[in-house]
C-alpha positions as CSV (number, residue, x, y, z in Angstrom):
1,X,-32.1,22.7,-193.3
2,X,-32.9,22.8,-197.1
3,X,-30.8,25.7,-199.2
4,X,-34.4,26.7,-200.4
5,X,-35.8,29.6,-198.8
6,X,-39.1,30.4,-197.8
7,X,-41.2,33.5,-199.1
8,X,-40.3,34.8,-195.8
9,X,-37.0,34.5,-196.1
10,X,-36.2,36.3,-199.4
11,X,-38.7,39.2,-198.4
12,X,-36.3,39.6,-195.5
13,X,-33.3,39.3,-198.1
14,X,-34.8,41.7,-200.2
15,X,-34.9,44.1,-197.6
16,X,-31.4,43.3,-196.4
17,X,-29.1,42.9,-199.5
18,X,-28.3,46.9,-200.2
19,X,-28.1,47.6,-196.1
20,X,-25.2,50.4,-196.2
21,X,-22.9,49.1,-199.1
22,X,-23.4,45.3,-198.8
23,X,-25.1,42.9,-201.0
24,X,-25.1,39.0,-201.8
25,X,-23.1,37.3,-203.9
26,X,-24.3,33.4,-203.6
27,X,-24.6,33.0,-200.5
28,X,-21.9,35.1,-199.4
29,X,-22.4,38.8,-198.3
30,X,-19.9,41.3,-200.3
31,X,-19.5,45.0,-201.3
32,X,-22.0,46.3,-203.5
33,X,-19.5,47.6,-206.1
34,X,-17.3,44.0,-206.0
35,X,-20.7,42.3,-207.3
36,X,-20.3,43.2,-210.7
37,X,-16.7,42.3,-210.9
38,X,-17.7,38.7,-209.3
39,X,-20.5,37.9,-211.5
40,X,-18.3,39.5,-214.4
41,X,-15.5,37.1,-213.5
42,X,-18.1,33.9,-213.7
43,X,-19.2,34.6,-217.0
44,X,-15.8,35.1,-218.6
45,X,-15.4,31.2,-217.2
46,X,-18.3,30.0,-218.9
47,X,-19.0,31.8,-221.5
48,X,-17.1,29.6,-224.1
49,X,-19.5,26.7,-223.1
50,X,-22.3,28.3,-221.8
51,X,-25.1,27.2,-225.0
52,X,-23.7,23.3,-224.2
53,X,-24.0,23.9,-220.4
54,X,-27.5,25.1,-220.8
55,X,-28.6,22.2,-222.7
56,X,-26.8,19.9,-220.2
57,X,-28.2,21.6,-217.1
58,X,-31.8,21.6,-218.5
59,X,-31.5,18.6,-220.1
60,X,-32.8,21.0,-223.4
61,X,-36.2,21.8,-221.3
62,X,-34.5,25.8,-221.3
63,X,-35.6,25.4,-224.9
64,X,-39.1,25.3,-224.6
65,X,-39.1,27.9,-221.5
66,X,-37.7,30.5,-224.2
67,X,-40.3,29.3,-227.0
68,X,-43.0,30.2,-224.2
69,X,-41.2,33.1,-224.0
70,X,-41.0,34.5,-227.6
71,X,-45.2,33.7,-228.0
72,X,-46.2,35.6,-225.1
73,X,-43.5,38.4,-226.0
74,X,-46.5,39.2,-228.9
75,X,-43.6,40.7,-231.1
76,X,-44.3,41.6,-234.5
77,X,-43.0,43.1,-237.8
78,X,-41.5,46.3,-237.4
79,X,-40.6,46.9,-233.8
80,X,-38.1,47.7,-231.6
81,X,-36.8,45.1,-228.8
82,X,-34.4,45.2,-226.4
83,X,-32.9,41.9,-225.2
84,X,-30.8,42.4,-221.9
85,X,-28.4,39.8,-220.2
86,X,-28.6,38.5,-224.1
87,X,-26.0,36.2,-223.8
88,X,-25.2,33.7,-226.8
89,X,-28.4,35.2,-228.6
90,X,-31.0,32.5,-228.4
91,X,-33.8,35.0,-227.9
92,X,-32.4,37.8,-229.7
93,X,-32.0,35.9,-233.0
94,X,-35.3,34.6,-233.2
95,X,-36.6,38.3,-232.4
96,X,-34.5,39.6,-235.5
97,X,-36.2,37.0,-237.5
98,X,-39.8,38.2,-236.6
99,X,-39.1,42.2,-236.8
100,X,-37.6,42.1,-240.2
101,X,-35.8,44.2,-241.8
102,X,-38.3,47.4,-241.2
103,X,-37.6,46.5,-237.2
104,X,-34.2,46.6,-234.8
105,X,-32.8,44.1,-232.2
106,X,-30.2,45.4,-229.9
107,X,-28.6,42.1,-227.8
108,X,-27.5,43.8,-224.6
109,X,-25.3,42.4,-221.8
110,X,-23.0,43.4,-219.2
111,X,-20.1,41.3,-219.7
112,X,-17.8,41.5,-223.1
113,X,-17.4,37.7,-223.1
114,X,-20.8,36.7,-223.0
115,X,-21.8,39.2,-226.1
116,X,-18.5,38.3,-228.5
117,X,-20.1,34.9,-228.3
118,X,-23.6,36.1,-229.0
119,X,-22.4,38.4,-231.8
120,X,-20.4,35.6,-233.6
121,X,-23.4,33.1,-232.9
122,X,-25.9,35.6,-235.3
123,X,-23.5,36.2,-237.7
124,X,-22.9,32.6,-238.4
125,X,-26.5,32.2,-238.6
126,X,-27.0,35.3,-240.8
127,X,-28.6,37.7,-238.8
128,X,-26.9,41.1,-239.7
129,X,-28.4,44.1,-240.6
130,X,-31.4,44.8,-238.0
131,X,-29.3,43.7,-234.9
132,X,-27.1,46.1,-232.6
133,X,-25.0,44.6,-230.2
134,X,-24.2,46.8,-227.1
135,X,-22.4,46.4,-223.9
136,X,-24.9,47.7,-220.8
137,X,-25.4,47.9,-217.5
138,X,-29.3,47.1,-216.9
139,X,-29.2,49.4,-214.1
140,X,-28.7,52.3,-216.0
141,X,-29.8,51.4,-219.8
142,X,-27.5,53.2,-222.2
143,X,-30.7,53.7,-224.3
144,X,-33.5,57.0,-224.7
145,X,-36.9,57.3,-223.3
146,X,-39.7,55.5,-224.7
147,X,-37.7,53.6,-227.5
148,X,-38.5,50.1,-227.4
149,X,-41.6,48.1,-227.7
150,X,-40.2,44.5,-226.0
151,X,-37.3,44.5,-223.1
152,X,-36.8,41.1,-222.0
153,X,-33.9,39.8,-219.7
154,X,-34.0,36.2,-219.8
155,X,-32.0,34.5,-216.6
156,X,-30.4,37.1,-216.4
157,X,-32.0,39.7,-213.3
158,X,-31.1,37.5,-210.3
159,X,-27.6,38.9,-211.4
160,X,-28.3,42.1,-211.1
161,X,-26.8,43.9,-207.8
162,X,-29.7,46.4,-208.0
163,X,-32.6,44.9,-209.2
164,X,-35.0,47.6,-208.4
165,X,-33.2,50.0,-210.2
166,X,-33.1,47.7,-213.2
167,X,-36.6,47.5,-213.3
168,X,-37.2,51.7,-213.5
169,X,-34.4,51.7,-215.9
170,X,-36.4,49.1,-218.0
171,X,-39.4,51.3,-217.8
172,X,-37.9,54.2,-219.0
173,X,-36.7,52.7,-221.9
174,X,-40.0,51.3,-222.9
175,X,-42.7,53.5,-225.2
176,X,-46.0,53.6,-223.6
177,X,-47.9,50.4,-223.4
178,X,-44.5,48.3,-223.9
179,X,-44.0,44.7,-221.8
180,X,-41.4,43.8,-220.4
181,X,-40.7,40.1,-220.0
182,X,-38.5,38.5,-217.2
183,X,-37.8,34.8,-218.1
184,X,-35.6,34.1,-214.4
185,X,-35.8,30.5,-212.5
186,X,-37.9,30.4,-209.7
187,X,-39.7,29.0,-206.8
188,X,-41.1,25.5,-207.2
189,X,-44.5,24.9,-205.9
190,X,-44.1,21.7,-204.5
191,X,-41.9,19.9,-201.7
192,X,-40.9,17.3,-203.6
193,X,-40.1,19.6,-206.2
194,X,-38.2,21.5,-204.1
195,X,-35.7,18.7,-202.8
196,X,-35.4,16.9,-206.0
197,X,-34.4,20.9,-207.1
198,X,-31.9,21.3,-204.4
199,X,-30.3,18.1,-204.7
200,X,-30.0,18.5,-208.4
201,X,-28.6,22.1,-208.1
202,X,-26.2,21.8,-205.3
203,X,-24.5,18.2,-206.3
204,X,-24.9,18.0,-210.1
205,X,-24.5,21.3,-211.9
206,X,-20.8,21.8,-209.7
207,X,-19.6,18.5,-211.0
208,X,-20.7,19.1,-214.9
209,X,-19.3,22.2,-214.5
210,X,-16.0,20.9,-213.2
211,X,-16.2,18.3,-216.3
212,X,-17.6,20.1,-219.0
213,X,-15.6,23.7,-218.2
214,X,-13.7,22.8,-215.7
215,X,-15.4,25.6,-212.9
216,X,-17.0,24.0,-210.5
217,X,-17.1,26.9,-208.1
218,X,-19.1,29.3,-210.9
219,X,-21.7,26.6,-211.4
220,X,-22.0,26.5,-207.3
221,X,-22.4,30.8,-207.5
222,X,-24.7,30.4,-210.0
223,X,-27.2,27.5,-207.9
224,X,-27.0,29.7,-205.0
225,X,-27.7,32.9,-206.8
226,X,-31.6,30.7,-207.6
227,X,-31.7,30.7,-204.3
228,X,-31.2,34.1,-203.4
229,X,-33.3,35.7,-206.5
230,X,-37.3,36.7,-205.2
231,X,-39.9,34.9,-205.5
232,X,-42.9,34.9,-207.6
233,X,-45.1,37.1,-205.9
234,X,-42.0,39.4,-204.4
235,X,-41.2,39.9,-208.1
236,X,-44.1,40.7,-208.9
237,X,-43.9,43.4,-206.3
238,X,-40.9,44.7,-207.4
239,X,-42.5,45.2,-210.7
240,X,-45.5,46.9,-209.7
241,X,-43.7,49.0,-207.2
242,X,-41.5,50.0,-210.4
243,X,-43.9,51.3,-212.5
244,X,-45.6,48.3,-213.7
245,X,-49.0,47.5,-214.5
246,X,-51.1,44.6,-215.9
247,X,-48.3,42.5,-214.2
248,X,-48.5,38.7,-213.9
249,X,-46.5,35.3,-213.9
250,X,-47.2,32.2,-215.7
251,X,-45.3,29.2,-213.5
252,X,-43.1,26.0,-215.8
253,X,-41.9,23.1,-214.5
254,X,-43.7,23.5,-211.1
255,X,-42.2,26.7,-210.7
256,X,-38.6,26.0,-211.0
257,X,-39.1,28.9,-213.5
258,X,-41.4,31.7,-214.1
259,X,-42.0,34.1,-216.7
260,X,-43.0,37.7,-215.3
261,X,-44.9,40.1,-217.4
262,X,-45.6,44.0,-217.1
263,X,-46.8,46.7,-219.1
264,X,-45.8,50.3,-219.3
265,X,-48.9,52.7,-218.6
């Protein structure tokens, strides 16, 4: 049977992953309150190698996904964005460079590793002075009502133990009439997407993760954790359910990613 799920499928998951105190990890069913140490613990691994892994693993294509990203984000001089599960700062540098000086960046992300590397990635490029780096949980943002104009997470929610509250918290931290953008891999569209996917995920990415950063097991978490993430259209639920209107996806690379979009009323 093909690791992929159906739509089925994860709308069952979805309903299943916070029964009593459980949730998944992979494809492995843990305590809620272990998830964060688990995904914590794959990040540290990587996180020293994680820009050349991404380049290797997309074969650069993540690249143009996150230029997609930054023109439908609409962002302009002056404003106030949030970029959670920042990571190594792709997005959040090029969103300092757009708001300017009168504007403020704040590069969020759970795990310390990941945002050192981010931190001392701007500062070698020279972005200081309208950036904030903070440590956050995105289920319960650290931030005040109605303060940002942009939240994006960028491959970041299928992480998240509890995505739903993730999405209110998201919300709440957005001013009236704020998007949010969720940049996350996917469901392809097509069968032969869909094996050529699978076979990719589950035999190539463990072995360059063995040779590049010598984990093979966090590069195996982090194909099955594709798997496990909703769908398009369950997403979109999620966001609409949330809060969210004006909410839509626009499908790259036959789905193998989507980029999700919602408005604060």
């Amino acid at each position: 049977m093909s690791a992929l799920k159906s739509a089925s499928d994860h709308g069952k998951q979805m309903s299943e992953q916070h029964s009593g105190d459980k949730t998944h990890f992979g494809y492995k069913t843990v305590d809620s309150k272990e998830k964060e140490k688990l995904v914590a613990s794959v990040f540290h691994s990587v996180a020293g190698r994680y820009d050349l892994m991404n380049d290797l693993m997309s074969m650069g294509i993540h690249r143009v996904w996150k230029r997609f990203t930054l023109e439908m984000s609409a962002v302009r001089r002056g404003q106030k964005v949030l970029d959670i599960a920042g990571g190594t700062g792709d997005l959040a540098m090029k969103f300092a460079q757009i708001v300017g000086a009168e504007g403020r960046v704040v590069l969020a992300d759970i795990n310390d590793s990941m945002l050192h590397m981010g931190r001392d990635k701007l500062t070698d490029h020279g972005i200081i002075g309208n950036i904030d780096y903070v440590q956050a949980n995105a289920e319960c943002l650290p931030f005040a009502d109605n303060t940002f104009d942009l939240v994006t997470i960028s491959f970041g929610l299928r992480n998240v133990t509890d995505k739903d509250a993730a999405l209110r918290s998201m919300l709440r931290v957005l001013r009236p009439g704020g998007r949010l953008l969720i940049l996350e891999f996917s469901k392809p569209k097509h069968l032969i997407t869909s094996k050529v996917y699978d076979a990719y995920s589950f035999s190539a990415l463990p072995l360059m993760g063995k040779l590049v950063t010598n984990d093979s097991e966090s590069y195996r978490y982090l194909a099955e954790s594709i798997r496990m993430h909703p769908d398009q259209d369950t997403l979109e639920g999620m966001m609409k359910n949330a809060g969210f209107v004006n909410t839509g996806y626009h499908n790259m690379s036959d789905g193998v990613v989507a980029l999700h979009k919602g408005i604060k009323p």
